[in-house]
Structure formats: structure tokens, C-alpha cells
C-alpha beads as a LAMMPS data file, in Angstrom:
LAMMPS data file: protein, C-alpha beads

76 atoms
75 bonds

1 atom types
1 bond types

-500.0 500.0 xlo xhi
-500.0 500.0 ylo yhi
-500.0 500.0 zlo zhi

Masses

1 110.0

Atoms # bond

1 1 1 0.000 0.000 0.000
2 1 1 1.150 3.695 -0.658
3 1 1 2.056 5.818 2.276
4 1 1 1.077 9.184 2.437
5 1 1 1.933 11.511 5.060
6 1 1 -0.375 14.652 4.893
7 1 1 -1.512 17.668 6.858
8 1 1 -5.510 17.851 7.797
9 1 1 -7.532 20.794 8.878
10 1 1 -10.994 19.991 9.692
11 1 1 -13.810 22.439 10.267
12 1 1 -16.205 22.674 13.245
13 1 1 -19.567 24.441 13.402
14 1 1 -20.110 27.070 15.999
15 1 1 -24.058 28.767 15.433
16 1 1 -24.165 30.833 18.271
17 1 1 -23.112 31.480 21.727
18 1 1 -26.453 29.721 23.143
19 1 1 -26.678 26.538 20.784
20 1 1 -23.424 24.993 18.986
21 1 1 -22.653 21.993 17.449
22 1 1 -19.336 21.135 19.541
23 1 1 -21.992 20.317 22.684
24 1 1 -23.003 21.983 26.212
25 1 1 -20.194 19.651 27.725
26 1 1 -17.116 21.598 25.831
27 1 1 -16.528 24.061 28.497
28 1 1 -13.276 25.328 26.273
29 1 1 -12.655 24.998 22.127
30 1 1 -8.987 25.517 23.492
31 1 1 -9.350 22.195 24.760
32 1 1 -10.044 20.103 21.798
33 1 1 -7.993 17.684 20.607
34 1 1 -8.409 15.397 17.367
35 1 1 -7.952 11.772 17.902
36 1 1 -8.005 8.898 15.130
37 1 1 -9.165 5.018 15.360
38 1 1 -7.026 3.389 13.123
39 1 1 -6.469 -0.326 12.958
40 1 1 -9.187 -0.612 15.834
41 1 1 -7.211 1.530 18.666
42 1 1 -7.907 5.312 19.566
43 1 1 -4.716 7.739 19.096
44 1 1 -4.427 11.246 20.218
45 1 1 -3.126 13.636 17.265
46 1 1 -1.118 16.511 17.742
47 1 1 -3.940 19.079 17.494
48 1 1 -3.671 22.971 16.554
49 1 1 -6.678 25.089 17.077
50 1 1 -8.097 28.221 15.852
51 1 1 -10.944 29.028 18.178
52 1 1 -11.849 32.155 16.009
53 1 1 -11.998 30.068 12.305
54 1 1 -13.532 27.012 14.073
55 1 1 -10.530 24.774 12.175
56 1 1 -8.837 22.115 14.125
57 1 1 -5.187 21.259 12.662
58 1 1 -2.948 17.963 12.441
59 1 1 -0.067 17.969 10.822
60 1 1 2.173 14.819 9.009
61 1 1 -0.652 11.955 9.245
62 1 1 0.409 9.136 7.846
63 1 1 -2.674 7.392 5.546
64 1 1 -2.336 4.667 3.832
65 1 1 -5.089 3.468 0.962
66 1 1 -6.345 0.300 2.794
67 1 1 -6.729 2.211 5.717
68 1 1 -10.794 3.261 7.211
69 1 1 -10.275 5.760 9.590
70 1 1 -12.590 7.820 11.984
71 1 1 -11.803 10.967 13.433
72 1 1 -13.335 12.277 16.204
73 1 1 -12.523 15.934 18.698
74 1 1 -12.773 15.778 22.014
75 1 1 -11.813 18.095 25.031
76 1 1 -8.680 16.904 27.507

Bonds

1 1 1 2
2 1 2 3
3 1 3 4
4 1 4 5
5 1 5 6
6 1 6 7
7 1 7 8
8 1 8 9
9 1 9 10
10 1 10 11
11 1 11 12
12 1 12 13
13 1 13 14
14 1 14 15
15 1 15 16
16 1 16 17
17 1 17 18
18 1 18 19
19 1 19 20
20 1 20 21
21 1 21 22
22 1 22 23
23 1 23 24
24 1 24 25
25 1 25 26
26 1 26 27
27 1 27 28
28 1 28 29
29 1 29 30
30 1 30 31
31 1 31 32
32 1 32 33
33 1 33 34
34 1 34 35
35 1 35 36
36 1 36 37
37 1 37 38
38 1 38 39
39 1 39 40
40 1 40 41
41 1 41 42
42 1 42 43
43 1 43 44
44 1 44 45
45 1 45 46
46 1 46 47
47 1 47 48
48 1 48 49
49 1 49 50
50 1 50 51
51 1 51 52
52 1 52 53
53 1 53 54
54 1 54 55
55 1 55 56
56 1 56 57
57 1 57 58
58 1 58 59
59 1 59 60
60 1 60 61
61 1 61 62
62 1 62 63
63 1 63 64
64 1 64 65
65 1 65 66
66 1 66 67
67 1 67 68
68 1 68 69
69 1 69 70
70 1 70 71
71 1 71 72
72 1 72 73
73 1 73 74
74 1 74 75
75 1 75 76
């Protein structure tokens, strides 16, 4: 299988101060942290955030094309 190592940036939706999609339990966007399930096991990524774009940022994943992988954000 091919290897590719890549940088993500993944988009979160913030409506409004009262009602947002990232849930009434994130007390902090600061706090979010991307994490991937790959090859059945959970992995914490090396997560940049920009609280004002709503973007969460990884940087050198490595994917390869058999690979199914779900990504998830989650505060620490």
C-alpha cells in the first residue's frame, strides 16, 4: 500500500453562543484535541486550534489506501 503523510484541517460548526454543534459539555474549544481510530485503537493527534476560524489542525498523518479511519474531537 502507498504511504502518504499529509496535513488535515478539519472544520467545526459554531451557530451561536447559546446553541453549537461542539456540545453543552465543551466548556473550552482551546481544549479540543483530534484523535483517530485506526487499525481498531484510539490515538491522540497533535492538534492545533483556531478558536476564532472554528478549524482544528494535524499535521504529518500518515494514511495509507487500505486504511478506514474515523476521526473524532474531544476536550482533555
Amino acid at each position: 500500500d502507498t504511504i502518504l503523510k499529509v496535513n488535515m484541517q478539519l472544520d467545526y460548526l459554531q451557530e451561536s453562543s447559546l446553541h453549537h454543534e461542539i456540545g453543552e459539555q465543551i466548556t473550552d474549544e482551546r481544549g479540543l484535541s483530534l484523535w483517530v481510530m485506526q487499525n481498531y485503537k484510539w490515538r491522540k493527534l497533535k492538534t492545533s486550534i483556531n478558536t476564532l476560524a472554528n478549524v482544528l489542525k494535524t499535521e504529518a498523518l500518515e494514511l495509507t489506501s487500505s486504511d478506514l479511519l474515523r476521526f473524532i474531537a474531544c476536550e482533555e
